[in-house]
C-alpha positions, 0 to 999 in steps of 0.5 A, spaced: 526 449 585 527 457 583 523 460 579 523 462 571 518 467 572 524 473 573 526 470 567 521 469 563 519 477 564 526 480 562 525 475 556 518 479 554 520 486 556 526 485 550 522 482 546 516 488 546 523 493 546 525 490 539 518 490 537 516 497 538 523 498 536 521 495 529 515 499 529 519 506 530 523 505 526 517 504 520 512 510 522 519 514 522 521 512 514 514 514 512 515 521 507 509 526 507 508 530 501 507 537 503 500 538 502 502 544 495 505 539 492 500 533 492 498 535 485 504 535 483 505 529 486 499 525 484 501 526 477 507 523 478 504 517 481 499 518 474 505 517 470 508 511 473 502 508 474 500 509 466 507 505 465 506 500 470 499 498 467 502 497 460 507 491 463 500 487 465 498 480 463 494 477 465 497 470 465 502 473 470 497 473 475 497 467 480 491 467 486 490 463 492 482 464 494 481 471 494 488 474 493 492 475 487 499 477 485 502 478 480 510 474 479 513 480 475 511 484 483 512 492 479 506 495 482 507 499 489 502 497 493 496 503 495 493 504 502 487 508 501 484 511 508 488 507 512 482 501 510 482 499 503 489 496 500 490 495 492 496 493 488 495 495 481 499 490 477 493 484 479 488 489 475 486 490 468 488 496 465 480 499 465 480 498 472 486 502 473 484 508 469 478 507 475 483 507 480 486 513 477 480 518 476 477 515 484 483 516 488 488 519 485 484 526 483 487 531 488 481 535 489 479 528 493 486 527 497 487 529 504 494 526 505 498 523 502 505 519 505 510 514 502 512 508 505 520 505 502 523 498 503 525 495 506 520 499 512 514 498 507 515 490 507 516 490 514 510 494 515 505 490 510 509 484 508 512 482 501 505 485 497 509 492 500 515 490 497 515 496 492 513 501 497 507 503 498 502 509 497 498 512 504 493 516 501 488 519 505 482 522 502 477 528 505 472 525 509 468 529 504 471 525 497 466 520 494 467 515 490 464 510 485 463 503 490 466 500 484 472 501 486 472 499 492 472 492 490 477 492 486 482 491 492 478 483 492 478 483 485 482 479 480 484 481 473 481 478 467 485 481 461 486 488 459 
């Protein structure tokens, strides 16, 4: 009887090509914001994020356990120190504003990457559906702890 050993190893050695392939191809369609346009940039999200949070309602929501989603699924999903992940259309408009004074001031961003679909789905799944926002803070930034939660908080109205 031959052995499939030979076999089974060509089959992993594609595999893990395809798989770093994949991964490739996502870190290459990231899009850093130069850092004189942060400002500038963080302002636009503000905007966005302000016309996005007049869109909630909170029967929209739908949760299992600790997750939530909202079925219209129109915010981008933000990624703050590559550890605490929010989508803003799960929350209520007075946490937003929480949000948007914690993380989004420039003074506090060290870096800030955008994430397009469909790399952004591939890397983070349906909740990156709509992009996503990497925003690294300086290691000096602080932040009201109350912010932190709310990446496990679900919405209870506006």
């Amino acid at each position: 009887m031959k052995s499939h050993l030979p076999y089974l190893l060509l089959i992993i050695l594609v595999s893990a090509s395809h798989i770093t392939a994949a991964q490739t191809r996502v870190t290459d369609h990231s899009v850093k914001v130069p850092a004189d346009r942060i400002s500038k940039f963080a302002d636009s999200i503000k905007t966005r994020i302000a016309r996005d949070t007049s869109k909630f309602n909170p029967l929209d929501l739908t949760s299992e356990g600790k997750d939530a989603s909202n079925v219209l699924n129109y915010s981008k999903l933000f990624i703050i120190n590559n550890k605490l992940s929010y989508k803003l259309d799960v929350v209520n408009s007075r946490d937003v504003a929480l949000f948007v004074r914690e993380f989004l001031a420039p003074a506090k961003i060290e870096e800030i990457a955008v994430l397009r679909a469909p790399y952004s789905t591939m890397a983070y799944g349906p909740k990156g559906s709509n992009g996503v926002v990497l925003i690294q803070l300086k290691s000096t930034a602080k932040f009201d702890p109350a912010v932190e939660r709310l990446a496990v908080t679900v919405a209870q109205g506006n």
